[in-house]
C-alpha positions, 0 to 999 in steps of 0.5 A, spaced: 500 500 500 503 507 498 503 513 502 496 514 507 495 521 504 492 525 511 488 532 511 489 535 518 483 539 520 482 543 527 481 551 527 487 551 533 494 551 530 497 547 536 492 541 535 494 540 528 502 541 530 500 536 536 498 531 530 503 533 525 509 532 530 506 525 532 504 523 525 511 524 523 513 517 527 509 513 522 512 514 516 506 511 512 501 517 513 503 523 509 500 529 511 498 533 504 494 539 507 492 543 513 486 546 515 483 552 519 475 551 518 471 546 515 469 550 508 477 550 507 477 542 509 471 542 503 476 545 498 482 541 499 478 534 500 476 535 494 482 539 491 487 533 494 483 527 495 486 524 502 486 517 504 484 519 511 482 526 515 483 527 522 477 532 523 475 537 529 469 537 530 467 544 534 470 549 529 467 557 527 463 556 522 461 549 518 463 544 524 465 537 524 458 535 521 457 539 516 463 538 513 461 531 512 453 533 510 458 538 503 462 532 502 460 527 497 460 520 498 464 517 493 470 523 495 470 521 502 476 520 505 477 515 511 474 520 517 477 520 524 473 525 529 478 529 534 474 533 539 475 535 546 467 533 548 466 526 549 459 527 547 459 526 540 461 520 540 455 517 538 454 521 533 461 521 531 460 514 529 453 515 527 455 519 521 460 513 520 466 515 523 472 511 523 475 512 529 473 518 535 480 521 538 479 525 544 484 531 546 489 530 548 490 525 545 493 519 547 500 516 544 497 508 545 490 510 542 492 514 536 497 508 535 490 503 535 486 509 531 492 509 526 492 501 525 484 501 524 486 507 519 492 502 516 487 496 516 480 499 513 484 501 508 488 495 506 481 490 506 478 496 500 484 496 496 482 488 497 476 489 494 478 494 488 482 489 486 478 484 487 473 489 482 478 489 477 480 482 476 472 481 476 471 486 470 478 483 466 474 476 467 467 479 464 471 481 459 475 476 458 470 471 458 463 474 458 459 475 464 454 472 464 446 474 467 440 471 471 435 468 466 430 475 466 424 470 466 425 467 471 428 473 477 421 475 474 416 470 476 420 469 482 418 475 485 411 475 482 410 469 485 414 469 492 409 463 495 412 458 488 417 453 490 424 455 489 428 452 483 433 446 484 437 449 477 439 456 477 439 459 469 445 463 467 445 466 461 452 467 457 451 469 450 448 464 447 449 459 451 445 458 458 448 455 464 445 451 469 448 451 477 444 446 482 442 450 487 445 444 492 451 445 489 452 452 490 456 454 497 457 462 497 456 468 493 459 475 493 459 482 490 463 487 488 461 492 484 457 490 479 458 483 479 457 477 483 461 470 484 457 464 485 461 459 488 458 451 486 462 444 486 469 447 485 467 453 480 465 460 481 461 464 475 461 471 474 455 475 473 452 482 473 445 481 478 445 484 483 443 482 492 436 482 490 435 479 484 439 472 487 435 474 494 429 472 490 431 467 486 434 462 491 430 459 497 430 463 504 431 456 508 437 454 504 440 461 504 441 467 507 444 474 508 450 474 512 452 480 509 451 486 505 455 482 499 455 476 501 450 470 501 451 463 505 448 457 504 446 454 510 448 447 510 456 448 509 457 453 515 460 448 519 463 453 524 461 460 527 466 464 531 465 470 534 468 476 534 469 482 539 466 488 535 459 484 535 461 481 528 461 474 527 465 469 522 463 463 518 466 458 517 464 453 510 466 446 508 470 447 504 475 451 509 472 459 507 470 464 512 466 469 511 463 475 515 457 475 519 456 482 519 452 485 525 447 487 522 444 481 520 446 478 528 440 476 527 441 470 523 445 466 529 440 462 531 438 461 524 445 458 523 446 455 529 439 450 526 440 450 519 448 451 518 450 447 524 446 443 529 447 436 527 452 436 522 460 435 523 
């Protein structure tokens, strides 16, 4: 991974050299920028597209928030709070946050938030690649797509019973995958990667398209992009922040993220009791 670029944003000029001075001890954050107030960290986020921003929250003017509300979603840096005022924390991770620092802030806990930083960083530079490869092989082999008929009459008619074989069309040629067969399935982007008997399929469809296309006894939601078949979790480990981890037959792990913590017990009935 290069250089972490960073933006410096705090209307006090001692906050900022405090941070500047500490930063300058891990050689993989560069600062490109400082920042007295909030319409200036407007201007440079999107003049020097940081990795990450280290925002005051109480500034003159535009505060912290308001930054983030000027700010569009696809050039939002990685955002960690820096306040003196405990009482923003929930807000702070409310409006997705990585990480909230209080002043003055501790050597130990700006290590663990720079680690945070170095690790968030790394999994979405894992999903752009993982992006890139996905496109090369559409591309190079043709993505393939749902039957259009059959995602159709799927959500017409919920109470049907849900196909064995699943159609997918490439080209000329249709695809049939038993839907037994099928282990997980994941997104990124545009595309998704079925995982069945020892092969992966690529196609354009989306989370809902499959949702609706495969049976909810069979499969679930685990994650915002990805879908496990029950009966090939074999183990389920919990993780500190809530988080869950999934482990299938074939060795894969997947995240059960904490949104859907309410599939545990499902799992625990479907995926795992009674199978070794």
């Amino acid at each position: 991974m290069s250089r972490i670029r960073t933006l410096l944003v705090d209307d006090e000029r001692l906050a900022r050299r405090g941070l500047e001075l500490r930063l300058a001890t891990a050689p993989d954050f560069e600062i490109v920028g400082e920042c007295e107030n909030g319409r200036e960290a407007i201007e440079k986020v999107a003049a020097l597209a940081p990795d990450v921003m280290f925002l005051d929250i109480q500034m003159p003017g535009l505060n912290g928030f308001d930054v983030l509300a000027a700010l569009p979603q696809d050039t939002m840096p990685v955002v960690v709070f820096v306040t003196a005022f405990d009482r923003y924390a929930l807000d702070a991770f409310e409006a997705r946050a990585l990480d909230y620092l209080l002043k003055p802030v501790d050597d130990e806990r700006l290590g663990q938030a720079l680690e945070r930083i170095r690790a968030h960083l790394r999994a979405r530079e894992t999903l752009s690649q993982h992006e890139k490869m996905l496109a090369l092989l559409a591309d190079v082999k043709g993505a393939g797509e749902l039957e259009p008929e059959e995602v159709l009459a799927r959500m017409a008619s919920p109470a049907t019973r849900y196909p064995e074989i699943i159609a997918i069309r490439t080209g000329r040629d249709v695809m049939r995958v038993h839907a037994a067969e099928i282990e997980w399935i994941d997104a990124a982007g545009d595309y998704m990667c079925i995982h069945a008997a020892g092969q992966t399929h690529v196609l354009r469809a989306t989370m809902k398209q499959l949702e609706n296309a495969l049976d909810p006894a069979i499969f679930q939601r685990v994650h915002r992009s990805a879908i496990v078949n029950l009966a090939r979790v074999r183990k389920l480990r919990p993780h500190a922040n809530g988080e869950y981890f999934l482990t299938l037959a074939g060795g894969q792990e997947l995240k059960l993220s904490r949104t859907h913590r309410d599939k545990v017990e499902l799992l625990l009935a479907g995926g795992l009791r009674g199978r070794g």
